[in-house]
C-alpha positions, 0 to 999 in steps of 0.5 A: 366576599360571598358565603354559600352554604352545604348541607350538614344533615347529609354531610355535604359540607364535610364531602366538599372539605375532603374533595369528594364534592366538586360541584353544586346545583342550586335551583332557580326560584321566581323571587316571591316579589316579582310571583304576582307579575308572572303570566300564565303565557310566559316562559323561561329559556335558557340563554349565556348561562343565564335564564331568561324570562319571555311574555308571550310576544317572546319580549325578555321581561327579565334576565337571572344571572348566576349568583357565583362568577367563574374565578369567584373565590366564595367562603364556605359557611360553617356555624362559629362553633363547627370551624373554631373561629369566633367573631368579636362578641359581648361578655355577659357579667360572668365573663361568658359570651353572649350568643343571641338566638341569630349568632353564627355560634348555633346557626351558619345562616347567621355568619361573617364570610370574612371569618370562614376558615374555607373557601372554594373557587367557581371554576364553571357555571352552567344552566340546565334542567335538573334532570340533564345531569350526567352520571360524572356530575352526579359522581361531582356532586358527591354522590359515593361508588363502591365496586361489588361483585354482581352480575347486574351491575359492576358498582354502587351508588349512595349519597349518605355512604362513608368509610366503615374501618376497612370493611368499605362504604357504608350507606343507608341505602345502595342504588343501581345509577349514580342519577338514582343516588342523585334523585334520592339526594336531591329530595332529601335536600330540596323537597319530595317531588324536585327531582320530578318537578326538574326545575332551572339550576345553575350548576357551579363546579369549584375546586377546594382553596382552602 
């Protein structure tokens, strides 16, 4: 089984635990191994769900394909001590257990897919630019609306918003759109620039197993 991993800092784990995240784009990047044999004169298409590598001649060099399948049931990493579920380890002579600096107690990176307690499954898959995410996407992606009483604009939008008692969402920082929400989000997460740089992602949507 594979693992796929959100992003804790923002809290896209937890968003995708409560349902509020359904979808996750995940950006194409060139293998580094395969960097030195790209041509300035090549490109890159978009072909059945897949990206498609050109030279010049329009011959396909290469072929990436999605790494999640649509029906896939894919584990959710969460570090041994966010999810409770700890793996078969060694004892130190006080009976302790022995957490090397790789173990998934500290670093989900580092865990058995097969130990995650959540799991999701890859309900659709598709290739796009980044930028062509449409406002129902962004609100997939997990990106938070809250109604307000303006005359500008009817709503809302945050990437780090989240319950405040009964005082509603709140949110470091509001914007007008859902894709000026998502933009923000997606710097914070990739990179300053990505968003301007709209590179390939595969987009996957899924709903919560468990």
């Amino acid at each position: 089984m594979k693992k796929i991993m959100f992003n804790d800092k923002f809290r896209l784990t937890q968003a995708v635990l409560e349902g509020r995240k359904t979808m996750t784009r995940r950006i194409f990047y060139i293998p580094d191994k395969l960097a030195p044999y790209l041509d300035i004169d090549d490109t890159f298409d978009i072909a059945d769900n897949c990206i498609i590598w050109k030279d010049k001649s329009d011959n396909i060099r290469m072929t990436f394909e999605p790494k999640y399948k649509v029906g896939e049931v894919v584990a959710i990493a969460q570090s041994y001590s966010d999810c409770g579920n700890m793996p078969d380890l060694g004892l130190d002579e006080d009976g302790y257990p022995i957490m090397p600096k790789n173990s998934g107690f500290f670093n989900k990176m580092f865990v058995r897919a097969n130990l995650m307690p959540h799991h999701i499954r890859i309900t659709d898959v598709k290739v796009e630019r980044l930028q062509d995410i449409s406002d129902g996407d962004c609100l997939k992606e997990g990106i938070v609306r809250q109604e307000v009483i303006s005359d500008e604009s009817p709503f809302l939008y945050a990437y780090d918003a989240f319950l405040n008692g009964e005082s509603g969402y709140f949110a470091s920082r509001w914007f007008k759109t859902p894709k000026e929400a998502f933009a923000a989000l997606i710097d914070k997460v990739s990179g300053k620039g990505t968003w301007e740089s709209n590179p390939f992602v595969f987009a996957y949507e899924f709903v919560l197993v468990d």
